[in-house]
C-alpha positions as semicolon CSV with decimal commas, in nm:
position;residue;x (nm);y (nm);z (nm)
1;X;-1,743;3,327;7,631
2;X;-1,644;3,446;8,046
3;X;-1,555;3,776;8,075
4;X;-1,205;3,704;8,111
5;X;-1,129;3,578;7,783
6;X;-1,295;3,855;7,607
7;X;-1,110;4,150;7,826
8;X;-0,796;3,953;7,733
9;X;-0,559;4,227;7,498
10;X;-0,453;3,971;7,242
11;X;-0,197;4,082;6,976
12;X;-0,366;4,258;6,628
13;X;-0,110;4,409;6,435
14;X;0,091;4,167;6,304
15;X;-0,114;3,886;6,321
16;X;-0,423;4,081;6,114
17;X;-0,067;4,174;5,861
18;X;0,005;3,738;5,848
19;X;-0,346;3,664;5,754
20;X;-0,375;3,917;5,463
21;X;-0,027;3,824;5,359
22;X;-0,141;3,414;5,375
23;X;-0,515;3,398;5,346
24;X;-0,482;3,621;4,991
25;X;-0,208;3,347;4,845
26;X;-0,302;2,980;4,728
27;X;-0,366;2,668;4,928
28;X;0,041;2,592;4,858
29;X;0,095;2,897;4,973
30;X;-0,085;2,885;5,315
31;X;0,121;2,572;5,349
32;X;0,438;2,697;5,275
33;X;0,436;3,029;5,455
34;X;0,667;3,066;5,728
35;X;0,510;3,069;6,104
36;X;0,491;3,429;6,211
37;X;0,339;3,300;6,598
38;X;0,463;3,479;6,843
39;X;0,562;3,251;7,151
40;X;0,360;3,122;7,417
41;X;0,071;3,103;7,290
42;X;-0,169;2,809;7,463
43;X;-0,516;2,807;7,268
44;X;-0,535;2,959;6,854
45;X;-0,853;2,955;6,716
46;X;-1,040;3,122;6,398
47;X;-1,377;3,211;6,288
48;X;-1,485;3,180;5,960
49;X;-1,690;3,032;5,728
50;X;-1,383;2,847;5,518
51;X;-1,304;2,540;5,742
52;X;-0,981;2,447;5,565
53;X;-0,873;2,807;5,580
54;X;-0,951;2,818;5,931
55;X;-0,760;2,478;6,016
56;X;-0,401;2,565;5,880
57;X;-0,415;2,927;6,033
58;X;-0,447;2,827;6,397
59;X;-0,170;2,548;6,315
60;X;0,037;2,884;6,212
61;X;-0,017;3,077;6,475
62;X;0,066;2,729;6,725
63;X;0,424;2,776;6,505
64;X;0,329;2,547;6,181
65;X;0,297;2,153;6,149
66;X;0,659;2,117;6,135
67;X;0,697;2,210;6,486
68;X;0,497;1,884;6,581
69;X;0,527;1,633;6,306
70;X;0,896;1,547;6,194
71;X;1,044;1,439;5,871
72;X;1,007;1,052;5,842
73;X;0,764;1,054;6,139
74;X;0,456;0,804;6,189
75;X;0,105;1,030;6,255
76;X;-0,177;0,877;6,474
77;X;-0,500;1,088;6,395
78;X;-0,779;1,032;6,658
79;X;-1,095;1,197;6,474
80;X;-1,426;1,193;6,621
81;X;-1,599;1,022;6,287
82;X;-1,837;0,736;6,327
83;X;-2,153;0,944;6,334
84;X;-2,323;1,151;6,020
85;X;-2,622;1,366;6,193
86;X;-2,537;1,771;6,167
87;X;-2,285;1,865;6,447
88;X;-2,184;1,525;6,545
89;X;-1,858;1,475;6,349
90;X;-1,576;1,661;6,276
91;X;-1,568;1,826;5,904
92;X;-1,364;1,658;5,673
93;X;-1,204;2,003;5,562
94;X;-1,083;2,004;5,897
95;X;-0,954;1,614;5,862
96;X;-0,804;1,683;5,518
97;X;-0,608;2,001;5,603
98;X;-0,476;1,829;5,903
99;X;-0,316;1,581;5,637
100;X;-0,213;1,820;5,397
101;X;-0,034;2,042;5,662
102;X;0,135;1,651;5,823
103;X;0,251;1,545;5,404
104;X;0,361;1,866;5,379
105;X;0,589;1,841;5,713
106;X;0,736;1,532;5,600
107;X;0,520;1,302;5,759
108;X;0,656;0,890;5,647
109;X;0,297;0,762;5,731
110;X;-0,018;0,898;5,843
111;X;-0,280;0,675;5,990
112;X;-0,655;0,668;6,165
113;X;-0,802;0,463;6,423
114;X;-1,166;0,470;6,325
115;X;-1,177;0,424;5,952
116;X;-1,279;0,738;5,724
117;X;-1,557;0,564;5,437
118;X;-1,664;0,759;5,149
119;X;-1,974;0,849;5,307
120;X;-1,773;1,076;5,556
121;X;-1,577;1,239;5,239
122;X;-1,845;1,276;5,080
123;X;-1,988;1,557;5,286
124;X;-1,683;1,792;5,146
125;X;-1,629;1,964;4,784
126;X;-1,254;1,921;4,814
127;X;-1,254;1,563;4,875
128;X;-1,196;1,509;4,540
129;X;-0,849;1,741;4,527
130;X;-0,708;1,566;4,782
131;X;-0,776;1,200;4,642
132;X;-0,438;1,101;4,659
133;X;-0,386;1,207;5,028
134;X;-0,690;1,049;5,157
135;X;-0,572;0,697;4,972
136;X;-0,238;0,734;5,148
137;X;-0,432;0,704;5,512
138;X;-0,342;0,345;5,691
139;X;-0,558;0,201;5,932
140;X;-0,376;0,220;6,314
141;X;-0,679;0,019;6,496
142;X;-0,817;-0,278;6,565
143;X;-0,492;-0,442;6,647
144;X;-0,513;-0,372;7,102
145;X;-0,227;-0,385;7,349
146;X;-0,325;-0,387;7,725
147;X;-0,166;-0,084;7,883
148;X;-0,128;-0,024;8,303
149;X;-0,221;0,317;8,378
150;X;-0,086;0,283;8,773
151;X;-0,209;0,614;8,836
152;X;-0,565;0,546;8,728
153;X;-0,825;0,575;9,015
154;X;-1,113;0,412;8,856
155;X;-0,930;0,236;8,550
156;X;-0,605;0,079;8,614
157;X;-0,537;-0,097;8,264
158;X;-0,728;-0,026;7,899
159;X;-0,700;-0,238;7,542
160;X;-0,590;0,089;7,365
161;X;-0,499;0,023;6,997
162;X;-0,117;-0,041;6,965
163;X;-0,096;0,217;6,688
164;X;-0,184;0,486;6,943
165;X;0,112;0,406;7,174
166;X;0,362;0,325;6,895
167;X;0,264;0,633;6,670
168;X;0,549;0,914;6,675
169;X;0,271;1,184;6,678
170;X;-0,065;1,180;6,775
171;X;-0,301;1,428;6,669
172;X;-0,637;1,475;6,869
173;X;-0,911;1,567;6,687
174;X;-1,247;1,624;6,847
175;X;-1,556;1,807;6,779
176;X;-1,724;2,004;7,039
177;X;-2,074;1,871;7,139
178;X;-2,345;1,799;7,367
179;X;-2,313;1,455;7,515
180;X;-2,585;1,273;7,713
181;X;-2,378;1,119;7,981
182;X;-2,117;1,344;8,088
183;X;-2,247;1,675;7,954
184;X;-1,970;1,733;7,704
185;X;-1,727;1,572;7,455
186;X;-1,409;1,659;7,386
187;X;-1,034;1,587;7,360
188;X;-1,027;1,367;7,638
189;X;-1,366;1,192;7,551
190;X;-1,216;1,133;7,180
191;X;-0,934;0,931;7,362
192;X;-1,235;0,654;7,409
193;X;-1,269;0,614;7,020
194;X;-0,935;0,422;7,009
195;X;-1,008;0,174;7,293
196;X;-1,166;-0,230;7,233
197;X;-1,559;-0,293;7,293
198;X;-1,470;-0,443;7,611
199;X;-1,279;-0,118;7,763
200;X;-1,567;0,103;7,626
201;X;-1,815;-0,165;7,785
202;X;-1,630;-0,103;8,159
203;X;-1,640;0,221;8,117
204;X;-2,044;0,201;8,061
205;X;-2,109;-0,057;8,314
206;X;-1,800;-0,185;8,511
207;X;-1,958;-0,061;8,851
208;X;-2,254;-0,346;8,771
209;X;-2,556;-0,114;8,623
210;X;-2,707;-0,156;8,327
211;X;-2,805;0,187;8,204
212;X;-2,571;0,362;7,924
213;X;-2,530;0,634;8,145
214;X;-2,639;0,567;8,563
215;X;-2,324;0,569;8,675
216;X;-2,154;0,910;8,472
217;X;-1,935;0,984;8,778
218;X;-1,745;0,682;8,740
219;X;-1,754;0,690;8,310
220;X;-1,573;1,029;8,380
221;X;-1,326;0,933;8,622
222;X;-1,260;0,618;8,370
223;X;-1,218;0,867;8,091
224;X;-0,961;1,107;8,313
225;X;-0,789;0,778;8,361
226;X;-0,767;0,655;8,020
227;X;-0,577;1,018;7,925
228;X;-0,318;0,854;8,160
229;X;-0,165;0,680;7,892
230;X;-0,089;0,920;7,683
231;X;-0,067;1,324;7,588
232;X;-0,154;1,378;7,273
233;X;0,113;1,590;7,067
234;X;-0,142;1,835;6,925
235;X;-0,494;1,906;6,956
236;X;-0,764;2,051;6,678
237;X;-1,112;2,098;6,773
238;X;-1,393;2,165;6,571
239;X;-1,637;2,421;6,643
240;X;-1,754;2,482;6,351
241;X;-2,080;2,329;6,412
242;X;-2,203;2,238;6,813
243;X;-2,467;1,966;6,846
244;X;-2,600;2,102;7,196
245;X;-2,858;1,851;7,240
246;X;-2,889;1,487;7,247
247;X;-2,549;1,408;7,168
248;X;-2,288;1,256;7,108
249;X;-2,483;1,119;6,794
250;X;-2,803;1,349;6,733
251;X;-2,967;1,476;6,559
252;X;-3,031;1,750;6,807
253;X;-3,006;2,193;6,807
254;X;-2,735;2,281;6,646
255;X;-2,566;2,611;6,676
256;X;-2,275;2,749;6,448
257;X;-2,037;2,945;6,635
258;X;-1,782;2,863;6,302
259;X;-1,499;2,801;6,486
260;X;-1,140;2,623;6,478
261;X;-0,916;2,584;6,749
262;X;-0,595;2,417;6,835
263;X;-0,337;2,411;7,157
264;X;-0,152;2,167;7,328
265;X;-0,330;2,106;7,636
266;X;-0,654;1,863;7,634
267;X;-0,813;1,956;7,939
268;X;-0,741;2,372;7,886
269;X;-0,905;2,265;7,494
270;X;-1,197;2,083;7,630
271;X;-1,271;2,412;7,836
272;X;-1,241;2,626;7,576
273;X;-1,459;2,421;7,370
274;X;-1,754;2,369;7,638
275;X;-1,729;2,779;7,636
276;X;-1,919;2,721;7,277
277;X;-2,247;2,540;7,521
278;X;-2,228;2,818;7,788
279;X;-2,005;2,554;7,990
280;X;-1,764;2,668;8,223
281;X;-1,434;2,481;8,318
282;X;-1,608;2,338;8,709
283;X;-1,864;2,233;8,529
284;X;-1,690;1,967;8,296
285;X;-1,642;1,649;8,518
286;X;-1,401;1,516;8,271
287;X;-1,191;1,831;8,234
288;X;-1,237;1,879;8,657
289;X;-1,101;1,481;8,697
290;X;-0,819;1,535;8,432
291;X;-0,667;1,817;8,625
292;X;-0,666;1,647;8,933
293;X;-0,441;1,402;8,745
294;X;-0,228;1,731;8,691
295;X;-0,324;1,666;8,282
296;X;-0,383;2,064;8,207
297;X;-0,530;2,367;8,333
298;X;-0,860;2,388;8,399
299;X;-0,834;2,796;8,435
300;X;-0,819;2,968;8,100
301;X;-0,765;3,330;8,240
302;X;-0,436;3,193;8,310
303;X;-0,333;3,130;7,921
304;X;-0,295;3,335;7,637
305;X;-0,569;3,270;7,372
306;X;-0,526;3,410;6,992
307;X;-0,895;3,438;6,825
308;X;-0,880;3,591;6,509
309;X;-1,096;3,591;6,209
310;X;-1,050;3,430;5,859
């Protein structure tokens, strides 16, 4: 983590008061318990071993669910999924308290974009609590609407599933990781996972080469573009476990910095989260490209960042 993050004076007192006073109750209570977040804060995350735990407390300290997700409202989760090697996919406790905290705002429908199979909740002990929840999820993709993104430099239109543009919320949720191509995957990366084979294909190979990844300048520009279309509502990023080699899929080193964190802006996220690879900000072409497009800042000594531990 740069120097100027640590240095930062972030507020103890009455946070370390809200996590005794929440963290000691039940799971209803956690969800119940009024926001105590002070304002302005851009980036919350928390360390700790108890991913669930970790994933409602830095939606607290962001000013609860209900600030994001309305009563009656359509939810569009974008979770990074399809793979199942160590470090490659975000935890389902992370996935199911995300639902939990959008049922328990109101939420009228909540819906993914890469389907969720039992395989995936498999991998979680509480799966089985939260039965009902995960049999309420609807499937938002597959179904693709062309969309002009005039502002686009490398990509000027994308088949993006239609559930992402209709959706009254969408929640990003990303795990940070190694990727072969671009160097890192994030927020903005993530956006890809709701795109048709033939948008993910141009992105791969739409200046004419053949290789996955010869041509990474233009995949990133093509991924700054894609963020065009739309800013997600909220953002929660695992980094609980960091593939930092061979990704996006693995298997690969794996470090565990246990780690949850959630803010508004993609491009100050995916910085934050390439902090857990001893990335910094310049270094991300994706994150560098998106803040050209004026998407988020790329400078996190210039935001207020709430770490605390769980």
């Amino acid at each position: 983590m740069p120097d100027s993050i640590t240095r930062r004076a972030f507020i103890k007192g009455s946070t370390a008061l809200g996590v005794t006073s929440i963290l000691g109750g039940s799971i209803d209570g956690w969800l119940h318990a009024p926001a105590f977040a002070a304002d302005g804060i851009d980036i919350a995350a928390a360390q700790g071993a108890d991913y669930f735990k970790s994933t409602i407390k830095v939606v607290e300290l962001l000013g609860g669910m209900g600030k994001f997700v309305s009563r009656q409202s359509k939810v569009g989760l974008l979770i990074n999924s399809p793979w199942d090697n160590p470090g490659s996919f975000v935890r389902p406790e992370i996935t199911l308290a995300v639902i939990r905290m959008c049922r328990e705002a109101g939420a009228k429908e909540i819906g993914v974009f890469k389907s969720l199979d039992t395989g995936y909740w498999r991998r979680s002990a509480l799966a089985e609590s939260y039965r009902d929840d995960i049999q309420g999820i609807t499937s938002l993709g597959g179904n693709y609407t062309e969309v002009s993104l005039p502002g686009g430099r490398e990509l000027k239109k994308a088949d993006i599933a239609k559930g992402l543009m209709d959706c009254d919320v969408l929640i990003d949720i990303p795990i940070a990781k190694d990727h072969s191509g671009i160097g890192f995957t994030g927020t903005m990366k993530n956006m890809m996972g709701a795109t048709s084979f033939s948008t993910n294909m141009y992105f791969h190979h739409g200046t004419g080469r053949l290789g996955w990844y010869d041509d990474v300048d233009f995949l990133s520009q093509c991924i700054a573009d894609l963020n065009l279309a739309r800013k997600p509502d909220l953002c929660i990023f695992d980094g609980t476990e960091v593939l930092t080699t061979n990704g996006p899929r693995g298997p690969g080193k794996i470090i565990k910095p246990q780690k949850v964190f959630a803010g508004v802006d993609r491009v100050a996220m995916d910085v934050y989260g390439a902090n857990l690879l001893g990335l910094k900000g310049e270094e991300i072409r994706t994150a560098r490209l998106a803040h050209a497009h004026g998407l988020g800042e790329i400078h996190l000594e210039r935001l207020r960042i709430e770490e605390v531990t769980v």
